[in-house]
Steps between C-alpha positions, in 0.01 A plus 500: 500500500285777711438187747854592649424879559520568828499172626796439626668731767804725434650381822443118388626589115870654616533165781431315194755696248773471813479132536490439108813750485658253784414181316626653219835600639536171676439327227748697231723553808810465205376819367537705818688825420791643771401814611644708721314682749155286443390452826552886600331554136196288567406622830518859356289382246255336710481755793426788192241264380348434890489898544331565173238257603467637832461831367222377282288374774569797703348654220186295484440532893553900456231507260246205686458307180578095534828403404318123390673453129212242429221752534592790331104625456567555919692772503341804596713770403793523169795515674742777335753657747822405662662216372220471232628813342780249369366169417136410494592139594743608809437178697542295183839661409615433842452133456649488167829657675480270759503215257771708321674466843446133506660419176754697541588312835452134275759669256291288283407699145321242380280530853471829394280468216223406730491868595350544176247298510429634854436833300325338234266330696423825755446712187254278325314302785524789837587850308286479232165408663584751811529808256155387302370546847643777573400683193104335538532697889717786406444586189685808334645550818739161469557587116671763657690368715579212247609728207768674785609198713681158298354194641875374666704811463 
């Protein structure tokens, strides 16, 4: 399945994962779930997950490396500081709380399980073939980094 790696971008993966989580939630619309406070919850969630993005690409700019996900071997420079110190996948946790956000606002659990697969798929077909790159440029340096900083969290 390496024909998927880095093929398809993370912007065009999470529209993807939103609609299906919509469909979803239309469809099993009896299994809804009442809860209070969603629509406060789900912008929370979603704003956290914009800024956590944002921070990530401020990141990226700081350092002048390219922030293109489908051409990893670009980057010019392992990017360790700031919000990097946290997650080495910043920009990819912010779109898995934004989807977070999104199902929470379907009050769909079923839609949920789509987030899943959203991780799933980053970690096997984005994540995976970004840090192989990373470590072929960086070297001991990013086995550094990687043995101090969890990939989401």
């Amino acid at each position: 399945m390496r024909f998927l790696e880095l093929k398809v971008p993370p912007v065009a993966v999470v529209a993807v994962a939103a609609l299906l989580m919509w469909v979803i939630a239309s469809v099993l619309s009896s299994l809804d779930l009442p809860l209070p406070g969603r629509v406060p919850a789900a912008i929370a969630a979603v704003l956290v997950g914009f800024l956590i993005s944002v921070a990530g690409v401020v990141e990226f700019r700081r350092a002048e490396t390219t922030v293109n996900p489908l051409k990893p071997e670009a980057a010019s420079s392992l990017v360790a500081g700031g919000i990097y110190r946290l997650s080495r996948n910043p920009m990819y946790l912010g779109f898995a709380l934004a989807l977070l956000g999104w199902g929470i606002f379907l009050a769909n659990p079923v839609s949920l399980a789509v987030l899943f697969v959203f991780v799933f798929y980053m970690n096997r077909f984005q994540i995976v073939p970004e840090e192989r790159a990373r470590e072929s440029l960086c070297g001991e340096e990013f086995a550094a980094v990687r043995s101090k900083v969890r990939r989401w969290l």
